[in-house]
FIKOLZA-1660 file (N, C-alpha, C; in steps of 0.1 Angstrom, whole numbers, plus 5000, padded with zeros to 4 digits):
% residues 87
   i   px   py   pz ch aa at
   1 5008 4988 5000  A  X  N
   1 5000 5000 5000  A  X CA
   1 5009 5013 5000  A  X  C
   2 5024 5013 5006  A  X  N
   2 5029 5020 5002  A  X CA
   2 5030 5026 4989  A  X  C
   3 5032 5017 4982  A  X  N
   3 5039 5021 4966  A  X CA
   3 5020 5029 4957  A  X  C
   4 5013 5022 4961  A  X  N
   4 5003 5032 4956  A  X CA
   4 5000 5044 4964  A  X  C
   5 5002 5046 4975  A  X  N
   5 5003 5058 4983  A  X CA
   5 5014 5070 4972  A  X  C
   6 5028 5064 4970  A  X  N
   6 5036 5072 4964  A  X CA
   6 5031 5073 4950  A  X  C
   7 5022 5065 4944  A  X  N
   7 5019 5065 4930  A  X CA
   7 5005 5079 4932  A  X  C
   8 4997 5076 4941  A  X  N
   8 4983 5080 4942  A  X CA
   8 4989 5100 4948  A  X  C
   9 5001 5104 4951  A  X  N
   9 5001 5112 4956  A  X CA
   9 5012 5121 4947  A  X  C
  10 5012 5118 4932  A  X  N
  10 5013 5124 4921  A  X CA
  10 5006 5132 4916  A  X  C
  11 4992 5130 4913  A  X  N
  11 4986 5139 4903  A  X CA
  11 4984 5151 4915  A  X  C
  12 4975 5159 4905  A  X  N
  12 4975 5171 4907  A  X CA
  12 4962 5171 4912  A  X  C
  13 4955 5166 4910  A  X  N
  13 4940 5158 4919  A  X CA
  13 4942 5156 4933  A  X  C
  14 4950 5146 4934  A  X  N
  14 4952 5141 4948  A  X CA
  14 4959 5152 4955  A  X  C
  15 4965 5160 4949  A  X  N
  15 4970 5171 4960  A  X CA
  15 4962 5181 4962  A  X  C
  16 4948 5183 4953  A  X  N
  16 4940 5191 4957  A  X CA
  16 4930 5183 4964  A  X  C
  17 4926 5175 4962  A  X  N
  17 4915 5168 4975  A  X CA
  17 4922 5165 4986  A  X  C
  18 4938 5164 4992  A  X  N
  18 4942 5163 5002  A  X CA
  18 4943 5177 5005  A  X  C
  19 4947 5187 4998  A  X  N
  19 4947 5205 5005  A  X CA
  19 4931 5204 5011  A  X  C
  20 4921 5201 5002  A  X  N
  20 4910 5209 5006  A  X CA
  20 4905 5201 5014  A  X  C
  21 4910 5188 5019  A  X  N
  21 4907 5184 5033  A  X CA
  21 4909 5186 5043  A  X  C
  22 4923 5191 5045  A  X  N
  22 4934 5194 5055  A  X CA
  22 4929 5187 5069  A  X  C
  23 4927 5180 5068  A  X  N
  23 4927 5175 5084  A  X CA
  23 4914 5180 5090  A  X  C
  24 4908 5188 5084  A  X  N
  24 4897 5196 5091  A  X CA
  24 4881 5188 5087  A  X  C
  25 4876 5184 5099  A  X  N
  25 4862 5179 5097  A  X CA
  25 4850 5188 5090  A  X  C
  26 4842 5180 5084  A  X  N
  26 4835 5192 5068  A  X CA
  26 4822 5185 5067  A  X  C
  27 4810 5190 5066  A  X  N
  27 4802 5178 5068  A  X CA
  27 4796 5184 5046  A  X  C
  28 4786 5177 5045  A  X  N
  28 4783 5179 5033  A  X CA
  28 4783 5189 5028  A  X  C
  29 4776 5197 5029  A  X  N
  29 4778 5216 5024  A  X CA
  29 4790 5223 5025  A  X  C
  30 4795 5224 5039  A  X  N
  30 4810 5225 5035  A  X CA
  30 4822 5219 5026  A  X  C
  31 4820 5206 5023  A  X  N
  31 4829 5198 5015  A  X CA
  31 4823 5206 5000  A  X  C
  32 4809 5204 4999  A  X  N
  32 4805 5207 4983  A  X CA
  32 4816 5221 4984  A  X  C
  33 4806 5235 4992  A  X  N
  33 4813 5249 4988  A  X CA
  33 4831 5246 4991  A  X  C
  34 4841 5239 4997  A  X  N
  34 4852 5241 4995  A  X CA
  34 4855 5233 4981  A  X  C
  35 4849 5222 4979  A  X  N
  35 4849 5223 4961  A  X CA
  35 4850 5231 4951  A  X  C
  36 4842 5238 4954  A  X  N
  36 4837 5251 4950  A  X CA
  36 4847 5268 4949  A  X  C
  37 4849 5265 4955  A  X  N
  37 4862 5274 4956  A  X CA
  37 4870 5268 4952  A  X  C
  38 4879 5258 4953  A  X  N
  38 4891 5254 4947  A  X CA
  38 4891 5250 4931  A  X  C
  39 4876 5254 4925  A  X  N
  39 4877 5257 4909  A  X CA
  39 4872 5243 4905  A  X  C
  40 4870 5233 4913  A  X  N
  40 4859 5216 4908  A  X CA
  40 4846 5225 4906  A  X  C
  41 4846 5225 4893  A  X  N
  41 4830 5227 4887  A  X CA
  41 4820 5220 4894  A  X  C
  42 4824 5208 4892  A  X  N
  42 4814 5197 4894  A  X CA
  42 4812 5198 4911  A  X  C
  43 4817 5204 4917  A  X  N
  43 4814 5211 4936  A  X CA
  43 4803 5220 4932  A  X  C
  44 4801 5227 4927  A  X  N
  44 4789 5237 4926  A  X CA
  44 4775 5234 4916  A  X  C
  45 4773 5217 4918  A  X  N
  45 4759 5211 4917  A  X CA
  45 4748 5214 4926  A  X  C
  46 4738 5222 4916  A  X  N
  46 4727 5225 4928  A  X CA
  46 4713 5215 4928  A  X  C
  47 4718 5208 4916  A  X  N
  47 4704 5200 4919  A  X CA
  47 4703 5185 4925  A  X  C
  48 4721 5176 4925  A  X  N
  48 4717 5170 4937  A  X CA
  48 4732 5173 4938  A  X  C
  49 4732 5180 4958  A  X  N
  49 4747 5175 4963  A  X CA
  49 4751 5165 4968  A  X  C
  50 4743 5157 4973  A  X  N
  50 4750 5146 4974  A  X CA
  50 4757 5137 4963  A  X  C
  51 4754 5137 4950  A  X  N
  51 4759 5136 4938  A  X CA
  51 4776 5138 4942  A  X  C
  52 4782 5148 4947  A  X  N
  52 4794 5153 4949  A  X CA
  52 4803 5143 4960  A  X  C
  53 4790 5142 4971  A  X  N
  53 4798 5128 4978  A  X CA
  53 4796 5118 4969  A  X  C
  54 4787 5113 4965  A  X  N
  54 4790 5099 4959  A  X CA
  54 4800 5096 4949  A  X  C
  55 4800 5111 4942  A  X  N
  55 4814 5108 4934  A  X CA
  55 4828 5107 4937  A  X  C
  56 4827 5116 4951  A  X  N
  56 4841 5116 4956  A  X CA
  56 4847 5107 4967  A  X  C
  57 4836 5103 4970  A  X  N
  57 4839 5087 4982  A  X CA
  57 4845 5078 4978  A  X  C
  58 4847 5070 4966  A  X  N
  58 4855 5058 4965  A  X CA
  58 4869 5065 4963  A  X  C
  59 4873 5077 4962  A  X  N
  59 4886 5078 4960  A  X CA
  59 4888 5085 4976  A  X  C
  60 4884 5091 4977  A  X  N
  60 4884 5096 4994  A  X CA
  60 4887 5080 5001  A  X  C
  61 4882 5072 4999  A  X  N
  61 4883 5057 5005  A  X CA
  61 4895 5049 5001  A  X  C
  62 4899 5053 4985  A  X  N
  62 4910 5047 4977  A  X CA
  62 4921 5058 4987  A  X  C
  63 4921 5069 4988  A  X  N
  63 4935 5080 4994  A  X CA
  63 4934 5073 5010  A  X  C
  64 4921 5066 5017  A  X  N
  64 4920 5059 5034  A  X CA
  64 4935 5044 5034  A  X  C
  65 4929 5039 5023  A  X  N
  65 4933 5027 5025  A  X CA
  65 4949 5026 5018  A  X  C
  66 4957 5039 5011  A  X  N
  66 4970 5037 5002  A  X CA
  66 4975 5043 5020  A  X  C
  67 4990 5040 5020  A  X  N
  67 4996 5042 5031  A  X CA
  67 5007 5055 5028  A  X  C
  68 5011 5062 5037  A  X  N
  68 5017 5075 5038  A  X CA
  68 5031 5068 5031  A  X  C
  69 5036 5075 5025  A  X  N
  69 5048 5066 5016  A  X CA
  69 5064 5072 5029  A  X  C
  70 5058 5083 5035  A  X  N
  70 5066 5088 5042  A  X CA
  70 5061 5086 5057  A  X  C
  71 5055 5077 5061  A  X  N
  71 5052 5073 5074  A  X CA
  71 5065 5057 5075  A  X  C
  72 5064 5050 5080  A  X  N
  72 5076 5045 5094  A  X CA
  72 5067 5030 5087  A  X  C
  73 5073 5020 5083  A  X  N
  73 5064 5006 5078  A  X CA
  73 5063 4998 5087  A  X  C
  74 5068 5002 5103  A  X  N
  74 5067 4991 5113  A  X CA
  74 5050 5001 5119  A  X  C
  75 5048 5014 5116  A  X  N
  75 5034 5018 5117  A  X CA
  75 5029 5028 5108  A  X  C
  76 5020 5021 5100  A  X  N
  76 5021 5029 5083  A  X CA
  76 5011 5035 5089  A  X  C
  77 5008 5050 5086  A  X  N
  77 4996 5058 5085  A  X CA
  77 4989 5059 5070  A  X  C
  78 4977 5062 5071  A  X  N
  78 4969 5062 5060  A  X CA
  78 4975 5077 5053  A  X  C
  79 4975 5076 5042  A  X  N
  79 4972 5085 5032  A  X CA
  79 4967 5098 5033  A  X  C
  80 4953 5095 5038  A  X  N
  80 4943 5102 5045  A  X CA
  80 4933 5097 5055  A  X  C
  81 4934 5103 5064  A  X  N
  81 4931 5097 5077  A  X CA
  81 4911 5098 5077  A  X  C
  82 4905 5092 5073  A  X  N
  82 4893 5094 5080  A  X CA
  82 4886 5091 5094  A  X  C
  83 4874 5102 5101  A  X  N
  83 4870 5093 5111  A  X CA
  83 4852 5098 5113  A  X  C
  84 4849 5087 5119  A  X  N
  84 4837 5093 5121  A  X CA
  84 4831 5099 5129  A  X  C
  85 4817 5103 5128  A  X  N
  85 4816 5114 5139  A  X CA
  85 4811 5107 5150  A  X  C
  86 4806 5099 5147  A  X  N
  86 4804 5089 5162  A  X CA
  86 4790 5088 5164  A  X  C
  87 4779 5092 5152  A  X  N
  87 4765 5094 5151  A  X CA
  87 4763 5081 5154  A  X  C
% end
């Protein structure tokens, strides 16, 4: 999972969906409008937003599960860390 962590943390995609996550919890509206500002057209869908998560979750899940290529292999951290809210 390293080596796709170092593959997946090339494009120019993955370094904008990791900026406009920053570590900071976002619930739907906020995730859409920070889309939205960072120039993803497709973040400023008004007729369905959830449309925006469904498209962006399997790779949001694919950046969970690739490993930090610069984290320690005896304790690899994710890529991108998700958690839940505890609902």
């Amino acid at each position: 999972m390293f080596r796709i962590g170092r593959m997946l943390r090339r494009p120019d995609f993955t370094q904008g969906v990791l900026a406009l996550l920053d570590g900071e919890p976002l619930d739907e509206w906020s995730l859409r409008d920070r889309l939205a500002r960072f120039g993803y057209a497709w973040g400023r869908t008004r007729d369905n937003p959830h449309l925006v998560l469904q498209a962006l979750s399997p790779f949001v899940a694919l950046l969970s599960a690739a490993r930090d290529p610069d984290s320690d292999e005896g304790h690899p951290c994710p890529l991108l860390h998700i958690s839940g809210c505890g609902r």
